[in-house]
C-alpha positions as CSV (number, residue, x, y, z in Angstrom):
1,X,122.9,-78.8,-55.7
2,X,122.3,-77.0,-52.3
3,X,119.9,-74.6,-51.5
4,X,120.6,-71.2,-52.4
5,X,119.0,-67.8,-50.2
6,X,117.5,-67.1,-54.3
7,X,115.5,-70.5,-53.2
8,X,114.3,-69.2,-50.3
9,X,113.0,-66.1,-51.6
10,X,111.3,-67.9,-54.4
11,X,109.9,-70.4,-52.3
12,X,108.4,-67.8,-49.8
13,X,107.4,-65.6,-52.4
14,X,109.6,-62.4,-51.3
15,X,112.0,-60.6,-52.9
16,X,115.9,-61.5,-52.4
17,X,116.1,-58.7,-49.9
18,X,113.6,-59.4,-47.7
19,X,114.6,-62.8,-47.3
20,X,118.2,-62.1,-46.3
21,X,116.9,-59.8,-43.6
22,X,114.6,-62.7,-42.2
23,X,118.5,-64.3,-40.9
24,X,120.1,-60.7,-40.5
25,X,117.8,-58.1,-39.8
26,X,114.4,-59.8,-38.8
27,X,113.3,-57.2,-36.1
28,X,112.7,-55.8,-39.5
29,X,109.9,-57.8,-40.7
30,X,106.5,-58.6,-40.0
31,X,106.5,-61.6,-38.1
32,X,104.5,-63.4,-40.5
33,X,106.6,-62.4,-43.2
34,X,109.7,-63.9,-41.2
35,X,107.6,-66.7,-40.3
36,X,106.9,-67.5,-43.9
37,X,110.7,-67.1,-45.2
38,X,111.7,-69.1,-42.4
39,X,109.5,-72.4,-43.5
40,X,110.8,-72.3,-46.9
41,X,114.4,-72.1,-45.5
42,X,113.4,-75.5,-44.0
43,X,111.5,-76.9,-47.2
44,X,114.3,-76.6,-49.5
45,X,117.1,-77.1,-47.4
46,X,118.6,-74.1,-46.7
47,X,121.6,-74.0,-44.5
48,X,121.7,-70.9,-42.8
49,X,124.9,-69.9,-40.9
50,X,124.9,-68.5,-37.4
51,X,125.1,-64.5,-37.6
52,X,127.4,-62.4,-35.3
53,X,124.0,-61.5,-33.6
54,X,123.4,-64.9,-32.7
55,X,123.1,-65.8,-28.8
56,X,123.5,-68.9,-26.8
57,X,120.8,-69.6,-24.5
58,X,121.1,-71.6,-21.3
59,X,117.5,-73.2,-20.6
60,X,117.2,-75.3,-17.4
61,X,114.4,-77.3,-16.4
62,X,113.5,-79.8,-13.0
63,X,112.4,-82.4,-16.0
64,X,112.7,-82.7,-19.4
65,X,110.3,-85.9,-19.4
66,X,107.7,-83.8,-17.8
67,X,105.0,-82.7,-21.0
68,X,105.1,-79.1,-19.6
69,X,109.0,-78.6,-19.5
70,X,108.9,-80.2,-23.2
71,X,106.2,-77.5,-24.1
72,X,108.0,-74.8,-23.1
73,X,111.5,-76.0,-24.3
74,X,109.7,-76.2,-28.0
75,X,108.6,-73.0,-27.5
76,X,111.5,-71.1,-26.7
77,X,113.4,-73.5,-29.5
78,X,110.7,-71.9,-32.2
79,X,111.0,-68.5,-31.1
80,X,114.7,-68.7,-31.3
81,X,114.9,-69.8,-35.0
82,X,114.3,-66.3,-36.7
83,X,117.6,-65.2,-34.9
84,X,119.2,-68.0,-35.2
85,X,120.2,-68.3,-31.6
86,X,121.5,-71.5,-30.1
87,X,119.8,-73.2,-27.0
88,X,121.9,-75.4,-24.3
89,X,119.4,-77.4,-22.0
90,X,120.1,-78.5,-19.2
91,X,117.9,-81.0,-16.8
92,X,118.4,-81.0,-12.8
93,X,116.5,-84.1,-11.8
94,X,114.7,-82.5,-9.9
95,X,117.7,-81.6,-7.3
96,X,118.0,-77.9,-6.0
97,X,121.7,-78.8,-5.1
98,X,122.8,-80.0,-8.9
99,X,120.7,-76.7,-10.2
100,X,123.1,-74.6,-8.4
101,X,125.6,-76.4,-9.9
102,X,124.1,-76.0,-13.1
103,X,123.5,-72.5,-12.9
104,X,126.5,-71.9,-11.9
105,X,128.9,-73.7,-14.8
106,X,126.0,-73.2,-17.8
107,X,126.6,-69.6,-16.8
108,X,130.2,-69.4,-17.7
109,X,129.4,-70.7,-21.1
110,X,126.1,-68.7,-22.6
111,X,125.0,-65.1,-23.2
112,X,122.5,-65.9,-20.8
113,X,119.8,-67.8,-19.3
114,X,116.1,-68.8,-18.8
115,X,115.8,-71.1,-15.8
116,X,112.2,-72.4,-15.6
117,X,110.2,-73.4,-12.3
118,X,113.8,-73.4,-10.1
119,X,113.7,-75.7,-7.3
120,X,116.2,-73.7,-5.3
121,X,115.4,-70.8,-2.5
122,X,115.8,-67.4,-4.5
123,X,118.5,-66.2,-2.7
124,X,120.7,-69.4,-3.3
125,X,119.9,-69.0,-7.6
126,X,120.4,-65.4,-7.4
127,X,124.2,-66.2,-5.9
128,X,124.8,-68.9,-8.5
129,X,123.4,-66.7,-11.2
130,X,125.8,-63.7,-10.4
131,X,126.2,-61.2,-13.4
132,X,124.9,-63.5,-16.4
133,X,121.6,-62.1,-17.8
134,X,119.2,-64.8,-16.8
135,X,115.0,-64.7,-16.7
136,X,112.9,-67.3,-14.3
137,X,110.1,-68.6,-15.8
138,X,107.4,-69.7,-13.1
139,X,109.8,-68.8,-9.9
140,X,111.0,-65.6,-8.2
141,X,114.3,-64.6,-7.8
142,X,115.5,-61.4,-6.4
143,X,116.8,-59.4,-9.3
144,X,115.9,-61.2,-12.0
145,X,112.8,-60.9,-14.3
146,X,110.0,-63.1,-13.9
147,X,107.3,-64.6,-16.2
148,X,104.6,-66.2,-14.2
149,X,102.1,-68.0,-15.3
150,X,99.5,-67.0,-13.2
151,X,96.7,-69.6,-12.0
152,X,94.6,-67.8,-10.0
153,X,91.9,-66.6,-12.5
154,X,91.8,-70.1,-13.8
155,X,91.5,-71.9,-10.3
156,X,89.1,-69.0,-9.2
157,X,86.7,-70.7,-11.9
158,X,87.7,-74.1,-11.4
159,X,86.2,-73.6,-7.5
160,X,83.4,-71.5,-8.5
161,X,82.7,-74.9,-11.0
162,X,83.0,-77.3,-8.5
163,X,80.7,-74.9,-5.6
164,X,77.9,-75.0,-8.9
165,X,78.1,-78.7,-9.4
166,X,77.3,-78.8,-5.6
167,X,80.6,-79.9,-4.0
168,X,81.5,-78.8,-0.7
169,X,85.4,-80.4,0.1
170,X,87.7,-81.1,-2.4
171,X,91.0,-82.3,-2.1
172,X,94.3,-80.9,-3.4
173,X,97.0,-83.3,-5.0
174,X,100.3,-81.0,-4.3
175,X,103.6,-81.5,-6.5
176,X,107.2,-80.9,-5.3
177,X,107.5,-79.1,-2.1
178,X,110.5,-76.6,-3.4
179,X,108.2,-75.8,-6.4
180,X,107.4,-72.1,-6.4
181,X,104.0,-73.5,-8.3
182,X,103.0,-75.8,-5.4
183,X,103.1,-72.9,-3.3
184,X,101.1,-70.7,-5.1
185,X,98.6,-72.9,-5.9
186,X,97.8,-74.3,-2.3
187,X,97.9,-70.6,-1.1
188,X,95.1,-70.1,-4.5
189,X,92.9,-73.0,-3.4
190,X,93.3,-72.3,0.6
191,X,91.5,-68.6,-0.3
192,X,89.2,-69.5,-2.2
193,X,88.3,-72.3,-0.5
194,X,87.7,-70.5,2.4
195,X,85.9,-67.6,0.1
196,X,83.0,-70.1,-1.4
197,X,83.0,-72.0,2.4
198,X,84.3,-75.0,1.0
199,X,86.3,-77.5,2.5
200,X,89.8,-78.3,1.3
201,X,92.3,-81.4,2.5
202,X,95.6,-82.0,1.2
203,X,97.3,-85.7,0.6
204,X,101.0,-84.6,0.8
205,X,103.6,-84.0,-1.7
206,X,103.9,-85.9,-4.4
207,X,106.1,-86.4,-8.1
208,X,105.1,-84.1,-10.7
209,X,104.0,-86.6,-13.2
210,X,101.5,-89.5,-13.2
211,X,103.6,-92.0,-10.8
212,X,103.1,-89.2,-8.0
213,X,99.3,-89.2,-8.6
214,X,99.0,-93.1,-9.0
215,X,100.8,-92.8,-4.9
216,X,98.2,-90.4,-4.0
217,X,95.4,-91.9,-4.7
218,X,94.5,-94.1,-1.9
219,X,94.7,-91.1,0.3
220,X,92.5,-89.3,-2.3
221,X,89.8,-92.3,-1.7
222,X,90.2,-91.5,2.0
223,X,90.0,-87.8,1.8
224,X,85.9,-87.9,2.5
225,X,86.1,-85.4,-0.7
226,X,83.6,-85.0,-3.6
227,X,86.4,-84.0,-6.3
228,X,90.3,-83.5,-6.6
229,X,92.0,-80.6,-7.8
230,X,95.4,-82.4,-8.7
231,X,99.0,-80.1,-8.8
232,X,99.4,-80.3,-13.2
233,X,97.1,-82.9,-15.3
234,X,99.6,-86.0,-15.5
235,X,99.3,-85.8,-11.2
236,X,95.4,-85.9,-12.3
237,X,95.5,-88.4,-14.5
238,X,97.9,-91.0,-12.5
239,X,95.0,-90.0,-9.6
240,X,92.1,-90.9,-12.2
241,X,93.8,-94.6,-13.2
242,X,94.8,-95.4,-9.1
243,X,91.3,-94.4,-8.1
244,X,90.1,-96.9,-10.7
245,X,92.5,-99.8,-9.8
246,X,90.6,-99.5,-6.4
247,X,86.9,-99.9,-8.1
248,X,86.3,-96.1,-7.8
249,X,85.1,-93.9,-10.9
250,X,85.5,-90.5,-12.6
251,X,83.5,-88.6,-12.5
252,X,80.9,-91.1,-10.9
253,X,82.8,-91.2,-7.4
254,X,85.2,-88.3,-7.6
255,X,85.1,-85.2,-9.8
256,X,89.3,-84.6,-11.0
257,X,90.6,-81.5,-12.3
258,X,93.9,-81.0,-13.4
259,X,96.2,-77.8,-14.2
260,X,98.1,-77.2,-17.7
261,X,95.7,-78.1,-20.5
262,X,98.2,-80.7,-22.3
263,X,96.7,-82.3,-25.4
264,X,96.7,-85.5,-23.5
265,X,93.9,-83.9,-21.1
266,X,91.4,-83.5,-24.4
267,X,92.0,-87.3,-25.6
268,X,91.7,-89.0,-22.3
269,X,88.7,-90.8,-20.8
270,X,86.9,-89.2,-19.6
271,X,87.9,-85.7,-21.6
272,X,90.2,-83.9,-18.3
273,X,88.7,-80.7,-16.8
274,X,91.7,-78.5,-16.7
275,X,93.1,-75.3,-16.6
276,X,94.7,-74.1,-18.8
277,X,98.2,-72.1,-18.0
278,X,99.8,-70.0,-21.3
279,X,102.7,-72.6,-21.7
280,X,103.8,-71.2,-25.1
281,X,103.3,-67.9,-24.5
282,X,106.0,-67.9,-21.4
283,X,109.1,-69.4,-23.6
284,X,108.4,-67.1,-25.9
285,X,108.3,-63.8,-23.5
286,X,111.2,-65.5,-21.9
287,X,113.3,-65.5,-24.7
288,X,112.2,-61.8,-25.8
289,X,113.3,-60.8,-22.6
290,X,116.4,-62.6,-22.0
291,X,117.6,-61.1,-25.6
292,X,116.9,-57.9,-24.2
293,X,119.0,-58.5,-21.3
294,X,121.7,-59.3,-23.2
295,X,121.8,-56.5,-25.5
296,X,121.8,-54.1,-22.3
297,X,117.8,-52.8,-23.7
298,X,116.0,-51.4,-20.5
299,X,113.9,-53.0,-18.7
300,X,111.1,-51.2,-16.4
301,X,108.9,-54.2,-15.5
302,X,110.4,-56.9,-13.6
303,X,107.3,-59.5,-13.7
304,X,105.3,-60.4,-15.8
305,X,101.9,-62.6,-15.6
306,X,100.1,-64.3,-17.9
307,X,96.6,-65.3,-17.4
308,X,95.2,-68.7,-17.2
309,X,91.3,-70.4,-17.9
310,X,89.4,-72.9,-16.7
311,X,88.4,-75.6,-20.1
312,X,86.0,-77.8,-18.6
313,X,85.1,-81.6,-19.7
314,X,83.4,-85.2,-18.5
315,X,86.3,-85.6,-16.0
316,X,84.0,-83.0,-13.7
317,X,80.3,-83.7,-12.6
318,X,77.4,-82.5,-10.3
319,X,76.9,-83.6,-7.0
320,X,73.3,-85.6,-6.0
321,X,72.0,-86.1,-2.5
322,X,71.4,-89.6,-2.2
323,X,69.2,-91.0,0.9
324,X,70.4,-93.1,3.1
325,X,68.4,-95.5,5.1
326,X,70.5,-95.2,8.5
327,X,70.3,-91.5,8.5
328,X,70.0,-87.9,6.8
329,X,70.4,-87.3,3.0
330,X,74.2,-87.4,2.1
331,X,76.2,-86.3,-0.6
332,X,77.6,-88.3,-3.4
333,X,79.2,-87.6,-7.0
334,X,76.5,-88.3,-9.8
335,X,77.6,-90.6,-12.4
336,X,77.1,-89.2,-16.3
């Protein structure tokens, strides 16, 4: 026999009422009341049917294979469950020109849209976007409202780190040169860099994923830096196993820090020193805010940022002066 709505209630422990309001009404509920009605929809089988106030969502991303995009996507696919709204996703490869395109037919189709890290020049997405409801996630468009995940306070105590472990140069690892993130973060490191009198070299542009850190990382041997700030952690990570390959070691040779904090960062050897961005947290804000667009609520603040931290591990290590016969002390990375 199917699952009736009077086995949800008595699975959740809530009254009949309140449990047709978690699919109807749930801006009526405490979220961990909704939350709670919603599981037991899913343990006995419930089939819910789509409500009148049900949106479509168009969510584009530059990859889907990339852990960060597929982070975000789960996100804003949980937070979309309570109202039962329907998600489109859509992956450009990578290419500004097929994002337009994108942008531009997804748009005729949805209620609206939540294009993350856009590849495009903000001008260009703001012409294919025209008058759909749409909120960037980590990119700025004129117009539109943005959710930024903002890495400054976290790379602000990833430098301050690496200046107390005793390195002077590091060297950045940068991702896709139409990123808004690249940008940001090599303008981050270039001040403070300059701020703790440290010196910073870049290796060039480079995949976001570990393939484009695996191509970086003879340059990275080459750099004459201490340590490597990579562009996410699977850039740090394909830096880590090309440095290896060579018969370097981290953190013996060269301290490596990514950016993100994926789960793969805490199980990988050595642990990743990372920071941490609030990749959760931005699907769901987007999705609050792109639902608001569409049902015309106003909206005062056009960005948004959420704060990052620094979550240090083995990947990073102080700095020793070694003597060398032919000359004065030098510096080299301390192996743990």
């Amino acid at each position: 026999m199917a699952a009736t709505l009077k086995h949800v209630a008595a699975a959740a422990g809530v009254s009949l009422a309140t449990a047709s309001r978690a699919f109807k009404e749930a801006e009526l509920l405490a979220p961990k009341t909704r939350e709670r009605v919603l599981e037991a929809a899913i343990t006995v089988g419930y089939d819910v049917p789509l409500s009148s106030r049900s949106k479509t969502i168009g969510v584009i991303v530059p990859d889907i294979a990339n852990s960060v995009y597929a982070a975000l996507i789960k996100s804003i696919q949980h937070s979309a469950w309570s109202g039962r709204h329907r998600m489109l996703l859509a992956d450009t490869n990578e290419d500004p020109a097929r994002e337009l395109e994108i942008i531009e037919s997804l748009g005729r189709t949805v209620d609206g849209l939540i294009i993350c890290s856009p590849r495009s020049e903000g001008v260009a997405v703001k012409q294919a976007i025209g008058q759909i409801p749409a909120v960037v996630i980590n990119g700025q468009v004129p117009g539109a409202i943005s959710v930024l995940m903002d890495v400054r306070q976290g790379l602000r105590q990833a430098v301050e780190h690496l200046h107390a472990l005793g390195h002077r140069s590091f060297v950045y690892v940068p991702g896709p040169a139409t990123a808004w993130a690249n940008r940001t973060r090599f303008k981050a490191l270039s001040e403070l860099a300059a701020e703790w009198n440290m010196s910073l070299s870049t290796v060039g542009n480079h995949a976001a994923s570990i393939q484009g850190g695996l191509a970086a990382a003879a340059a990275v041997t080459a750099s004459g830096a201490t340590a490597v700030v990579a562009y996410n952690d699977l850039v740090a990570l394909g830096v880590e196993s090309g440095i290896r390959s060579m018969g370097y070691t981290c953190p013996g040779d060269f301290s490596i820090l990514g950016i993100d904090d994926l789960d793969i960062a805490a199980v990988s050897d050595p642990g990743l020193t990372s920071v941490r961005m609030a990749i959760a947290q931005s699907g769901a804000l987007g999705l609050e805010l792109i639902l608001g667009l569409i049902d015309r609520k106003p909206q005062t603040q056009p960005q948004f940022l959420l704060e990052s931290q620094l979550i240090v591990r083995r990947s990073t290590t102080a700095v020793a002066p070694v003597t060398d016969d032919a000359g004065p002390p030098s510096i080299t990375a301390a192996a743990t």
